[in-house]
PASEBA-1860 file (N, C-alpha, C; in nm, 3 decimals):
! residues 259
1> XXXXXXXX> 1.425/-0.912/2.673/1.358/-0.817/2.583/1.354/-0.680/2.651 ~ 1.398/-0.582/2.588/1.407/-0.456/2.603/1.246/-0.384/2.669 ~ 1.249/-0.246/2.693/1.149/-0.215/2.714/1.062/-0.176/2.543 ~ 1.180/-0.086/2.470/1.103/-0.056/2.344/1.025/-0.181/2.288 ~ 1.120/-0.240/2.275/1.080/-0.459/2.230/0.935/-0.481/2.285 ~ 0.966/-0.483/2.392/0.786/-0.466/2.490/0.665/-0.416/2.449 ~ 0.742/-0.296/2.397/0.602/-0.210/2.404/0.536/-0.205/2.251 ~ 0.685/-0.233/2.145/0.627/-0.265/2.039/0.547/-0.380/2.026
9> XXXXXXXX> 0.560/-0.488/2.110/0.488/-0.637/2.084/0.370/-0.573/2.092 ~ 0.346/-0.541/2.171/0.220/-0.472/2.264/0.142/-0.446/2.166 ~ 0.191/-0.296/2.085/0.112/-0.263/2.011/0.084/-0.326/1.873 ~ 0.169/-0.450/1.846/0.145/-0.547/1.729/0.031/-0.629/1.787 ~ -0.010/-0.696/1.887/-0.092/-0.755/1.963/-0.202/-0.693/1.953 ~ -0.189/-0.572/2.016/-0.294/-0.455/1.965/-0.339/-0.414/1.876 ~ -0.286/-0.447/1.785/-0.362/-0.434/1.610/-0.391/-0.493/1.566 ~ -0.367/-0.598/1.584/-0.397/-0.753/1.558/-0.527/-0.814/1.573
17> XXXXXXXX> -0.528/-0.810/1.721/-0.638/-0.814/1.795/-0.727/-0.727/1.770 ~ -0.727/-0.572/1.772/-0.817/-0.465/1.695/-0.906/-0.548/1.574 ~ -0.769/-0.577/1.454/-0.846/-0.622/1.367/-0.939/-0.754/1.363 ~ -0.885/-0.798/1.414/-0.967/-0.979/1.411/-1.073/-0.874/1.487 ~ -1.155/-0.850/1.578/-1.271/-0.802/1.667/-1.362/-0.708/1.547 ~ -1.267/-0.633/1.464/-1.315/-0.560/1.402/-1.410/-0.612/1.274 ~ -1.303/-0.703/1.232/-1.387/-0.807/1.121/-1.481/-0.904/1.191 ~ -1.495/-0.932/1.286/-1.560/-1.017/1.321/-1.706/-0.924/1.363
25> XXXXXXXX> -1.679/-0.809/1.407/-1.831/-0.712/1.410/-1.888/-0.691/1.309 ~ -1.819/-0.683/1.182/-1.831/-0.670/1.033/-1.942/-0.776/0.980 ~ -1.914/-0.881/1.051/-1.966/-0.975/1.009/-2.082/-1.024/1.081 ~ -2.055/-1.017/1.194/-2.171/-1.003/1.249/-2.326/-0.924/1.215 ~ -2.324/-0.760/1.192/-2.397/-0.705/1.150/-2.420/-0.745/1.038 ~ -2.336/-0.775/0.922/-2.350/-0.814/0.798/-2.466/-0.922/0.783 ~ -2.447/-1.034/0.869/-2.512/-1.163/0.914/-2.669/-1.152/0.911 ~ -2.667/-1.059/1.037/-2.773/-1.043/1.144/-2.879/-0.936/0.994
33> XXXXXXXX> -2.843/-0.847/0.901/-2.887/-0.781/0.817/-2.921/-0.878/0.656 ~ -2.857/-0.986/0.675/-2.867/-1.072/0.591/-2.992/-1.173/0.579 ~ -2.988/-1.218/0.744/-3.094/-1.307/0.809/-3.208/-1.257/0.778 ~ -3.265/-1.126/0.767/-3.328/-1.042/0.752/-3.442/-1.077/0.619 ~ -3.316/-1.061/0.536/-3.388/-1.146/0.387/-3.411/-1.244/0.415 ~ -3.406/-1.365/0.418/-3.416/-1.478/0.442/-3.516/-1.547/0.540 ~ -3.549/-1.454/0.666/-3.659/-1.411/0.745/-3.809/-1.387/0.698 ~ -3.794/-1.280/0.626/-3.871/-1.198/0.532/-3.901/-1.280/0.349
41> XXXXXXXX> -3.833/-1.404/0.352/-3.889/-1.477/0.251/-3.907/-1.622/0.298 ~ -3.939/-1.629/0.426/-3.970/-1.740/0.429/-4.060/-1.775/0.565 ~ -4.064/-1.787/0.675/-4.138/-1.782/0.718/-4.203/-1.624/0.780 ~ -4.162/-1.534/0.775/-4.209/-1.408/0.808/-4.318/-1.343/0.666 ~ -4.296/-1.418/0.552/-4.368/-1.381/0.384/-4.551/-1.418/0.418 ~ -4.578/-1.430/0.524/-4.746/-1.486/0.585/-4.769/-1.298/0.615 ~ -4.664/-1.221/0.678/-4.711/-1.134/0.750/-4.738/-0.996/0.666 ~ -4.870/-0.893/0.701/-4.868/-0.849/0.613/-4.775/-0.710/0.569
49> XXXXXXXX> -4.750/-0.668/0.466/-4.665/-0.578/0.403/-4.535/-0.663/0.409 ~ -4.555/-0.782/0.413/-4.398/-0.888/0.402/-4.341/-0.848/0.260 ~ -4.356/-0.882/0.200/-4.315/-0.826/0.045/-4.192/-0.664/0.096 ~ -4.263/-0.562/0.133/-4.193/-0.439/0.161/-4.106/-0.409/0.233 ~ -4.146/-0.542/0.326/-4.007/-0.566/0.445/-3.901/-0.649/0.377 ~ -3.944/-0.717/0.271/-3.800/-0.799/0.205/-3.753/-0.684/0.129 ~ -3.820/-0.620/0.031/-3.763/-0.519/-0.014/-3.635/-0.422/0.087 ~ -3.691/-0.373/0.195/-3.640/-0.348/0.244/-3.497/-0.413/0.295
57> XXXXXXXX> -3.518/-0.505/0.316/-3.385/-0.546/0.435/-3.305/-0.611/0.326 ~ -3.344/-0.574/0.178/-3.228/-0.621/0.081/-3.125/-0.491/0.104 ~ -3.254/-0.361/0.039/-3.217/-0.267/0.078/-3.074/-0.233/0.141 ~ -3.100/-0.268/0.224/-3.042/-0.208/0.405/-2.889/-0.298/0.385 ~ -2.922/-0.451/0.351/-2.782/-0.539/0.346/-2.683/-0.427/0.226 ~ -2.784/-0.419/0.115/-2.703/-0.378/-0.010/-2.601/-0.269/0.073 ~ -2.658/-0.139/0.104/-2.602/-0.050/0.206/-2.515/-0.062/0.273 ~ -2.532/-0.203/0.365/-2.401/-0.234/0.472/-2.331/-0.307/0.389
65> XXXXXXXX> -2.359/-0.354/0.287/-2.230/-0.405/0.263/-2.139/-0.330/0.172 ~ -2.176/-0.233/0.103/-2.108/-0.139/0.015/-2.014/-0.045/0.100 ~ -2.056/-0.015/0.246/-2.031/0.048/0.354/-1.909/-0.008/0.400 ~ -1.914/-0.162/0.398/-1.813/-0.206/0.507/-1.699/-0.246/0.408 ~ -1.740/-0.338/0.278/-1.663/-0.304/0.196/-1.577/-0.202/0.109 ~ -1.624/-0.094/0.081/-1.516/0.029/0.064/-1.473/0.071/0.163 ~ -1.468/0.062/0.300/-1.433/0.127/0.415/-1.350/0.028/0.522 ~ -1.351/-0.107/0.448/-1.238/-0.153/0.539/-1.201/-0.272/0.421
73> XXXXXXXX> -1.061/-0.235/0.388/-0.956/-0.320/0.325/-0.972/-0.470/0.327 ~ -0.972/-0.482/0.506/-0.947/-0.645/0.526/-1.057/-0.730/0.485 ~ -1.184/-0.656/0.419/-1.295/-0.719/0.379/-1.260/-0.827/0.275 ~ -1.182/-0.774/0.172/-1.157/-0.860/0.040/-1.067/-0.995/0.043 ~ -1.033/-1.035/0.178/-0.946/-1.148/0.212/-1.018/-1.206/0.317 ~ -1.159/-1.190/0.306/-1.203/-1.221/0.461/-1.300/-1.354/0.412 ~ -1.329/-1.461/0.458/-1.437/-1.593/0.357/-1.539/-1.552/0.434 ~ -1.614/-1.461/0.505/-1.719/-1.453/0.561/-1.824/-1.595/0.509
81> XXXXXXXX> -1.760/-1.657/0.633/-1.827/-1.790/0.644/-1.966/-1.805/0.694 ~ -1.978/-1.726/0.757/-2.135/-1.725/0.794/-2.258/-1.654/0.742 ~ -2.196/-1.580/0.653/-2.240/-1.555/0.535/-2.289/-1.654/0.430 ~ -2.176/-1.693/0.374/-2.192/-1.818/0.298/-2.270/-1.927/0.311 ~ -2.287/-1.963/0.408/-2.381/-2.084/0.473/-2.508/-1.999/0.494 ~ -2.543/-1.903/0.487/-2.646/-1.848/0.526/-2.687/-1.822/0.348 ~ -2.626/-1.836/0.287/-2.668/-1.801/0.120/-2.590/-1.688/0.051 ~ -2.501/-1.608/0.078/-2.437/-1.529/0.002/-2.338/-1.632/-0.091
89> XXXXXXXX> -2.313/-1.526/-0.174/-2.206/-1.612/-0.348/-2.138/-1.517/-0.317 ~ -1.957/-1.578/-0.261/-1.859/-1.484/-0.328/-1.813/-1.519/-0.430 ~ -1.730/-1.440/-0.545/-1.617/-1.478/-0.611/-1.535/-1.440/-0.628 ~ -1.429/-1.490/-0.597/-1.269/-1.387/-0.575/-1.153/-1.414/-0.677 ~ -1.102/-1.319/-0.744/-1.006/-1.348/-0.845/-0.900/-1.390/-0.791 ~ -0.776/-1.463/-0.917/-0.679/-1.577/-0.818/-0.597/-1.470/-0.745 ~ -0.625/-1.371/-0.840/-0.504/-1.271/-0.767/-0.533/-1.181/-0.616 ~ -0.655/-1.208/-0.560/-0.739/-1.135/-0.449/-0.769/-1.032/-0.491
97> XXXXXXXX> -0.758/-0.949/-0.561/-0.760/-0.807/-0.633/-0.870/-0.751/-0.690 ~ -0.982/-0.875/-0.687/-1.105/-0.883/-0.729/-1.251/-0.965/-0.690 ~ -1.368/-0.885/-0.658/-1.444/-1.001/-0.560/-1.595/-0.924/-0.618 ~ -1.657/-1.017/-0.597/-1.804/-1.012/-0.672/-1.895/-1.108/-0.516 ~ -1.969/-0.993/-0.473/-2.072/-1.097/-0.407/-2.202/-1.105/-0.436 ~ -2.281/-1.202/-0.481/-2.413/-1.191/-0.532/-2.499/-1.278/-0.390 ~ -2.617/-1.226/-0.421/-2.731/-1.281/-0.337/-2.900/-1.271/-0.395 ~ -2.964/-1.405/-0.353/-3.090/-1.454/-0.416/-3.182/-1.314/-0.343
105> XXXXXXXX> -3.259/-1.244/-0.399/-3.326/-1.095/-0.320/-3.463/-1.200/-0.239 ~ -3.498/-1.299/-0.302/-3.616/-1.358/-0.277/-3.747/-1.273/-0.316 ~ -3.722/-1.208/-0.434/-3.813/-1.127/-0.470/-3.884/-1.122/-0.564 ~ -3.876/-1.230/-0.596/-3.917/-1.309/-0.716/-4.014/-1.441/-0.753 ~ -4.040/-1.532/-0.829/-4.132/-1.636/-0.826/-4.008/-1.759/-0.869 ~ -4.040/-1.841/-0.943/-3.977/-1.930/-1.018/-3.818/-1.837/-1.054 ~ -3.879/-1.710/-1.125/-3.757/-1.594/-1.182/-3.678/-1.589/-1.057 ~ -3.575/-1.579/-1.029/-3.524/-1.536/-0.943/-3.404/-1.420/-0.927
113> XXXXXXXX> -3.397/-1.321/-0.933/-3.352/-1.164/-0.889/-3.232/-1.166/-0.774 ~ -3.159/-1.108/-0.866/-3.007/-1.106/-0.782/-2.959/-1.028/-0.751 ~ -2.866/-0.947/-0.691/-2.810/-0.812/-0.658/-2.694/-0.884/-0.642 ~ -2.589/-0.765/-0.663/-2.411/-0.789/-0.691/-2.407/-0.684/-0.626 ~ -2.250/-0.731/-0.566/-2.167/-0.589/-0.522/-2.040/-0.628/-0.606 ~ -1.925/-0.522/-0.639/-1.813/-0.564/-0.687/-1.755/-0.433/-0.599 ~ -1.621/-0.536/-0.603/-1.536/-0.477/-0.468/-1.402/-0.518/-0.567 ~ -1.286/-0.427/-0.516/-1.195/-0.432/-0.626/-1.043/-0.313/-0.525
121> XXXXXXXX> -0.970/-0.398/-0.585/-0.823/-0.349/-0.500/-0.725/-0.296/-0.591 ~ -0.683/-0.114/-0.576/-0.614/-0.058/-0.679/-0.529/0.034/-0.639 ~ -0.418/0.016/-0.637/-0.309/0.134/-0.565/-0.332/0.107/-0.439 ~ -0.355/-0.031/-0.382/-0.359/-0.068/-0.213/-0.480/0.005/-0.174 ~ -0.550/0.035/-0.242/-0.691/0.083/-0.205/-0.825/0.015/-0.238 ~ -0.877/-0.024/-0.140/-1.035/-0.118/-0.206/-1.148/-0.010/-0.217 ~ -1.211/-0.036/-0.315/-1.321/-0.012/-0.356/-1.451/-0.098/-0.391 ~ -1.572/0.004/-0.371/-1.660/-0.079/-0.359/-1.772/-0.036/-0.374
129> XXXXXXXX> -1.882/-0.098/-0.496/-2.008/-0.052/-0.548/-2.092/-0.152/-0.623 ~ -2.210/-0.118/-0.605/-2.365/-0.154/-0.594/-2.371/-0.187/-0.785 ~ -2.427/-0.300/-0.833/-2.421/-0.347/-0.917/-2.562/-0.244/-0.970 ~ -2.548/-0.191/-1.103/-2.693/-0.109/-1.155/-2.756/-0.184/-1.144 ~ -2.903/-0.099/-1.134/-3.055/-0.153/-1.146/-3.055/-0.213/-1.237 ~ -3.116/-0.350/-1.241/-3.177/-0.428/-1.400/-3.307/-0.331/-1.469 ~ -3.322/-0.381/-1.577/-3.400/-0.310/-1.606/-3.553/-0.401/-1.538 ~ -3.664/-0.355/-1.567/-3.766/-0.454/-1.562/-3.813/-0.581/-1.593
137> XXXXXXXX> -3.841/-0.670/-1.576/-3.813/-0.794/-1.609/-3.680/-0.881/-1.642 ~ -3.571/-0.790/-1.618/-3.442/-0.863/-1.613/-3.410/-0.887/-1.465 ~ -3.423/-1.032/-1.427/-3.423/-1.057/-1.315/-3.230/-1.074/-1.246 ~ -3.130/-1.037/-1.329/-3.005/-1.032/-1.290/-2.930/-1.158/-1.290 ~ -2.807/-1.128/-1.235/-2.728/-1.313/-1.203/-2.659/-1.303/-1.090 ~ -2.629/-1.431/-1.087/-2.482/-1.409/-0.961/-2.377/-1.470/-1.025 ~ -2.256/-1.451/-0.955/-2.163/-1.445/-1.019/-2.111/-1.586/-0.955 ~ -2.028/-1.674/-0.972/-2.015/-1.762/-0.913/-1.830/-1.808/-0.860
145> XXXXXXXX> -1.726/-1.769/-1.041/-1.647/-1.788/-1.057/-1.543/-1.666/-1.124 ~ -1.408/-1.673/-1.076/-1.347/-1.558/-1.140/-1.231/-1.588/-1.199 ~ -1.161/-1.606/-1.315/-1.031/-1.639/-1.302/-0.945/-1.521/-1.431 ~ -0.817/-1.514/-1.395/-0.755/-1.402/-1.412/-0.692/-1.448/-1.555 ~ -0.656/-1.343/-1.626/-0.592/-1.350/-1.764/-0.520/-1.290/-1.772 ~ -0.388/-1.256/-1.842/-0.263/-1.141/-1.886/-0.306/-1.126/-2.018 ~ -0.346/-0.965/-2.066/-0.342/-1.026/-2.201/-0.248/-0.865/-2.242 ~ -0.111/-0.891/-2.333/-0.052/-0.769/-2.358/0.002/-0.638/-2.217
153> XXXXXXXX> 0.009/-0.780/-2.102/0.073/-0.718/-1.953/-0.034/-0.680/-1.878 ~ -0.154/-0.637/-1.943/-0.263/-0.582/-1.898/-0.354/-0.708/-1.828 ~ -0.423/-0.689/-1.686/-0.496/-0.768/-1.613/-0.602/-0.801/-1.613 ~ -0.674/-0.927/-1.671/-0.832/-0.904/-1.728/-0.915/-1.036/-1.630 ~ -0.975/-1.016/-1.582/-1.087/-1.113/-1.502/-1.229/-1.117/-1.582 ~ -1.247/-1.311/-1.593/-1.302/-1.364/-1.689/-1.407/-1.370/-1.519 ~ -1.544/-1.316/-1.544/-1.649/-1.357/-1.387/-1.736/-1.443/-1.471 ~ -1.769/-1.550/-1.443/-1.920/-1.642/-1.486/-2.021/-1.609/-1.405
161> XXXXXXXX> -2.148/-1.610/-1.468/-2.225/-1.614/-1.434/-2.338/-1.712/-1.445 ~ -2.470/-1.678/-1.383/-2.597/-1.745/-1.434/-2.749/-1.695/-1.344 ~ -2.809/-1.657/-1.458/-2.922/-1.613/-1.443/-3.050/-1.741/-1.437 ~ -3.148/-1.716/-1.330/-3.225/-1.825/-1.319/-3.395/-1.793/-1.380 ~ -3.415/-1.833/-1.484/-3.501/-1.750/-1.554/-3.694/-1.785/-1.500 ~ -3.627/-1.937/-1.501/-3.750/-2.011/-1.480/-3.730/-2.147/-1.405 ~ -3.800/-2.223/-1.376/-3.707/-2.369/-1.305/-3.695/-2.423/-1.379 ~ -3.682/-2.419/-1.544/-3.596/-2.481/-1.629/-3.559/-2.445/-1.735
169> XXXXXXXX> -3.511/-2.296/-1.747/-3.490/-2.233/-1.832/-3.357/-2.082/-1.759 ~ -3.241/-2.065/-1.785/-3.157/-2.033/-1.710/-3.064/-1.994/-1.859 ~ -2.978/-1.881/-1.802/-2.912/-1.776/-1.889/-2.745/-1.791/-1.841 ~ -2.649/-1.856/-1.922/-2.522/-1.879/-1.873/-2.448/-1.743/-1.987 ~ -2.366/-1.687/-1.848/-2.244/-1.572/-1.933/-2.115/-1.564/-1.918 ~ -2.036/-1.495/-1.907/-1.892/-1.504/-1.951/-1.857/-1.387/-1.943 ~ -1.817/-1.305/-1.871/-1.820/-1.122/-1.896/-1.633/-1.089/-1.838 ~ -1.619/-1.041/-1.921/-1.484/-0.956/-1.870/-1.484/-0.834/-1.817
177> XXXXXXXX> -1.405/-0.856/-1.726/-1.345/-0.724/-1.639/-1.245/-0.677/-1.612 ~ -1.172/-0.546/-1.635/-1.055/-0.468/-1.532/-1.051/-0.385/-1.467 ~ -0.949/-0.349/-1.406/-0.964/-0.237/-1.373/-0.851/-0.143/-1.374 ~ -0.893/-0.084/-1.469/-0.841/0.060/-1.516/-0.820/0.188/-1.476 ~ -0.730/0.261/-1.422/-0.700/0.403/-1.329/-0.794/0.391/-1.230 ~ -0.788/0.296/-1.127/-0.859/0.318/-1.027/-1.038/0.254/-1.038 ~ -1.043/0.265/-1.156/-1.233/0.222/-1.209/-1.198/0.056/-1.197 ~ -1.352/-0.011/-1.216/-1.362/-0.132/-1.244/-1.401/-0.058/-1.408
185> XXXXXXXX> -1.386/-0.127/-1.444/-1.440/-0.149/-1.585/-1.520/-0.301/-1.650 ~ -1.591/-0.269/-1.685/-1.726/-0.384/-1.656/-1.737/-0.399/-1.846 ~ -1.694/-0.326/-1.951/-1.700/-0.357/-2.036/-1.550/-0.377/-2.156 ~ -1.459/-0.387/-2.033/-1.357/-0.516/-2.100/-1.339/-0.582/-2.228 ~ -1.289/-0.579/-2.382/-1.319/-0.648/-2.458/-1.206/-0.708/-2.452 ~ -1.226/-0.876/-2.478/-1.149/-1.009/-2.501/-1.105/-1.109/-2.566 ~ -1.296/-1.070/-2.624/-1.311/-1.194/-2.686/-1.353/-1.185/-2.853 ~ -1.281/-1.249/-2.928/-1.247/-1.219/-3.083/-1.386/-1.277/-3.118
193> XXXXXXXX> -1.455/-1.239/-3.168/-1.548/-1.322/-3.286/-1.584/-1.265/-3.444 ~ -1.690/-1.318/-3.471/-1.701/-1.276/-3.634/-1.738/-1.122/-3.603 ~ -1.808/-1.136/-3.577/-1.874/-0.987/-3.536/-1.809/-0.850/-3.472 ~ -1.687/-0.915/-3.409/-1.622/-0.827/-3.343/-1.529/-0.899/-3.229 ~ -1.495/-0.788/-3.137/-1.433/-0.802/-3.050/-1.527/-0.804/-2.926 ~ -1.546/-0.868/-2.810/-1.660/-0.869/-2.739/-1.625/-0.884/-2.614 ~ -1.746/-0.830/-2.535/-1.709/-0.843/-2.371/-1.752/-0.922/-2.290 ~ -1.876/-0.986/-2.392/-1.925/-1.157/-2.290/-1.986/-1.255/-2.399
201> XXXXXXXX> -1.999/-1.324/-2.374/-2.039/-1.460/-2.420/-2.107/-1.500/-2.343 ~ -2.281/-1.531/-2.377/-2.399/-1.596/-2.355/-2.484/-1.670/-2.441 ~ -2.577/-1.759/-2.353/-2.658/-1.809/-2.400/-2.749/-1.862/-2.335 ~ -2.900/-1.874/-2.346/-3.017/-1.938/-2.278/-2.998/-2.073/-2.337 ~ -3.044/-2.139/-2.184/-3.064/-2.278/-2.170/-3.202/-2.312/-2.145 ~ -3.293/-2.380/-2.216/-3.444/-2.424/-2.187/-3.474/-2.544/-2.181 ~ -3.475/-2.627/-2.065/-3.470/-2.786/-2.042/-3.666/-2.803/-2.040 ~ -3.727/-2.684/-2.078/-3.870/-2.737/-2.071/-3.886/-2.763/-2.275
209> XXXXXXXX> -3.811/-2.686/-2.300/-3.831/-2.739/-2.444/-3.824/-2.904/-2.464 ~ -3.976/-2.909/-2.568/-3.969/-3.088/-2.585/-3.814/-3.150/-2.651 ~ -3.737/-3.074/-2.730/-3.602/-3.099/-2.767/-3.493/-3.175/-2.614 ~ -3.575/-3.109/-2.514/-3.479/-3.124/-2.385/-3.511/-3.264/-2.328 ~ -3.654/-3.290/-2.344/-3.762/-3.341/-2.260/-3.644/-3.470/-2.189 ~ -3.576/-3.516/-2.266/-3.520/-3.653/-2.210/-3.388/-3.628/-2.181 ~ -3.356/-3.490/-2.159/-3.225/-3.439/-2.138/-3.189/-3.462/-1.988 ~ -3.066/-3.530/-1.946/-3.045/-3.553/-1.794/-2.896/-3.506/-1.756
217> XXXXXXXX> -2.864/-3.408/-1.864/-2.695/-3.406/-1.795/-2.710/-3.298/-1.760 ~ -2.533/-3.244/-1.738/-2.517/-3.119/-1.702/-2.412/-3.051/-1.740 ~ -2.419/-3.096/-1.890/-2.284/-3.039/-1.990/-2.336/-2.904/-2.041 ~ -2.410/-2.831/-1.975/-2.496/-2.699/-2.051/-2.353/-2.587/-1.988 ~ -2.319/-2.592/-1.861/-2.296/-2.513/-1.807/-2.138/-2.412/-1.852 ~ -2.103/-2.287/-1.858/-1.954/-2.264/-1.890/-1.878/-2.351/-1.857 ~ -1.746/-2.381/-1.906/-1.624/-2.429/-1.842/-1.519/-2.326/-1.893 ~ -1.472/-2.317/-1.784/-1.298/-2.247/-1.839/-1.202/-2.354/-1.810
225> XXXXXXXX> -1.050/-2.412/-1.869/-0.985/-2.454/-1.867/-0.850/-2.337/-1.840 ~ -0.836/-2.302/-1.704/-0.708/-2.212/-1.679/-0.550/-2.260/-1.723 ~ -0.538/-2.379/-1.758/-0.429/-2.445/-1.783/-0.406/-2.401/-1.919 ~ -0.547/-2.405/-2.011/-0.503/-2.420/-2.154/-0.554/-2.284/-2.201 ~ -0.634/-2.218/-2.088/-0.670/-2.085/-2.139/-0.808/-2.120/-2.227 ~ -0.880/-2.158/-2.197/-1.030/-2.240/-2.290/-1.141/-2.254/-2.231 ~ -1.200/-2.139/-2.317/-1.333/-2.128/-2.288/-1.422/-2.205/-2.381 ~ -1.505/-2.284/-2.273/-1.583/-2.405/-2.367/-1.765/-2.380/-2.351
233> XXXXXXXX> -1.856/-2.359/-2.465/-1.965/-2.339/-2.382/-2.046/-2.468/-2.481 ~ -2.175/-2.490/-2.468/-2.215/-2.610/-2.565/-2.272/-2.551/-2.642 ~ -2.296/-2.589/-2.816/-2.398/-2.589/-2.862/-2.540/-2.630/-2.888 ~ -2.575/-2.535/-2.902/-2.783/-2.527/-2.919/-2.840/-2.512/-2.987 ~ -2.958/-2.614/-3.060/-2.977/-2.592/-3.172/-3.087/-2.513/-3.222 ~ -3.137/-2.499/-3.256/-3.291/-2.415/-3.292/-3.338/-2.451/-3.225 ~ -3.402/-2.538/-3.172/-3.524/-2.633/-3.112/-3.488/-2.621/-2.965 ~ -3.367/-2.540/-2.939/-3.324/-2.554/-2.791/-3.219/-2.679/-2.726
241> XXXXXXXX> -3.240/-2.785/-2.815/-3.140/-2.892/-2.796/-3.053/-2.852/-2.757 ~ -2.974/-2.906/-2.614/-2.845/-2.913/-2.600/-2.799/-3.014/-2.650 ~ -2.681/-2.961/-2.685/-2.639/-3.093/-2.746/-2.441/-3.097/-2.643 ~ -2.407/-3.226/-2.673/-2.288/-3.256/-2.640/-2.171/-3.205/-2.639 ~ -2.150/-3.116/-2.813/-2.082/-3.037/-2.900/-2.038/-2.939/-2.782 ~ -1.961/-2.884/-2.786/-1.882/-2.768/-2.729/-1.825/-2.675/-2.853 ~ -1.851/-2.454/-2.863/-1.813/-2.439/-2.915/-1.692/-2.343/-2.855 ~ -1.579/-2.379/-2.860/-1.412/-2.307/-2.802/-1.366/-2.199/-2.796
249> XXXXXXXX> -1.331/-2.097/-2.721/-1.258/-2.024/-2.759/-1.166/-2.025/-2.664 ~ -0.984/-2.026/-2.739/-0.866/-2.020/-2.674/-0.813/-1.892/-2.676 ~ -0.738/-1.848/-2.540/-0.657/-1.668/-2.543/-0.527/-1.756/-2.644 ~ -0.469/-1.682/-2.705/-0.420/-1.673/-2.826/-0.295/-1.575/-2.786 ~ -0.285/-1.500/-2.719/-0.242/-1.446/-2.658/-0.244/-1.297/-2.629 ~ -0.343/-1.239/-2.696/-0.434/-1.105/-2.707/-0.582/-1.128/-2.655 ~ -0.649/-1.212/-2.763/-0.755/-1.231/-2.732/-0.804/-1.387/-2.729 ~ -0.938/-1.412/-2.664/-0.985/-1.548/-2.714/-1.029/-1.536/-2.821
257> XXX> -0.991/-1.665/-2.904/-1.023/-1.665/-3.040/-1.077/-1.808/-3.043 ~ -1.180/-1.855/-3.126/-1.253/-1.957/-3.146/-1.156/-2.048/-3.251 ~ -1.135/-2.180/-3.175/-1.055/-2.310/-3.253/-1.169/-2.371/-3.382
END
């Protein structure tokens, strides 16, 4: 091997290595700012002004992570595993091109309050921003699942969600996304119905309703079928009943349209 040969290894080694150290500090702080919450809702929640310190160190994560995510690329391919086990929700589209991380704020009672980041890859450039304020009493969701659609060449990501309203009463959605000249675009329309053309599909689930009382499954929840393109959610009846029934909608090849 030559000397140039040499010196290029060198500096491939050297970047390499750069990066792995680099993501791995990433994550570290990320961690250590994470623990924080989790600290602060659970055994540190005795001490007083605890409440202001969770506030806070949601705060502070929201910050670093909007920080480290728009400012370093290799974030959106990274499983920050110690994250995950520590309680963060990613969800990453099939195409990597798209990532949603949600987390429990612990700021809440039974309700439980979520914060999102969405992070998003466009012209080899990632981007990355802070999900809006809910309003008051909208305690938010996390996102769980992402899967990708073509519809008319154009790139559309189907994110699920679920909101935790009460310990037995919970809000399942369906929201489309792209991203368009560089933007995410968060209001996406997809989905065909009577009413229109639409950008999510929801519905509350209430297992304290007496309709529920003897209810033991767990057919409430979205399903997508990526094979057949089918979105399945159940029907509910007045009374709150879940029932077995599933009502469909298949991409068609524009939009989902209800079978």
């Amino acid at each position: 091997m030559n000397a140039k040969k040499i010196l290029g290894f060198i500096c491939l080694c050297t970047i390499h290595l750069g990066f792995g150290q680099n993501i791995t500090v990433i994550e570290k702080q990320l961690n250590e700012a994470f623990q924080k919450i989790n600290y602060w809702s659970s055994e540190g929640r005795d001490f007083k002004n605890s409440y202001d310190s969770l506030a806070a160190a949601n705060t502070k994560f929201e910050k670093l992570l909007v920080r480290y995510t728009s400012s370093h690329p290799q974030t959106i391919t990274n499983d920050f595993k110690f994250l995950e086990k520590n309680g963060l929700i990613i969800a990453t589209s099939e195409d990597g091109k798209f990532r949603i991380y949600s987390w429990d704020t612990w700021t809440g009672g039974t309700m439980h309050f979520f914060k999102n980041i969405f992070q998003y890859k466009s012209d080899q450039k990632v981007y990355s921003k802070a999900g809006e304020n809910q309003g008051e009493g909208d305690p938010g969701s996390y996102y769980y699942q992402i899967n990708d659609i073509i519809s008319e060449n154009k790139k559309y990501y189907l994110a699920q969600n679920k909101a935790i309203l009460s310990s037995g009463m919970s809000y399942h959605n369906i929201k489309v996304f792209s991203i368009d000249n560089g933007q995410l675009n968060d209001k996406a329309q997809l989905i065909k119905t009577l009413s229109g053309i639409k950008n999510q599909l929801g519905y509350e689930v209430d297992l304290t309703a007496s309709a529920n009382r003897n209810y033991e499954g767990r057919d409430y929840e979205i399903e997508y079928d990526p094979k057949n393109k089918i979105i399945s959610i159940p029907v509910i009846q007045a009374d709150s009943k879940v029932t077995a029934k599933k009502i469909r909608y298949q991409f068609k090849g524009k939009y989902f349209e209800k079978l």
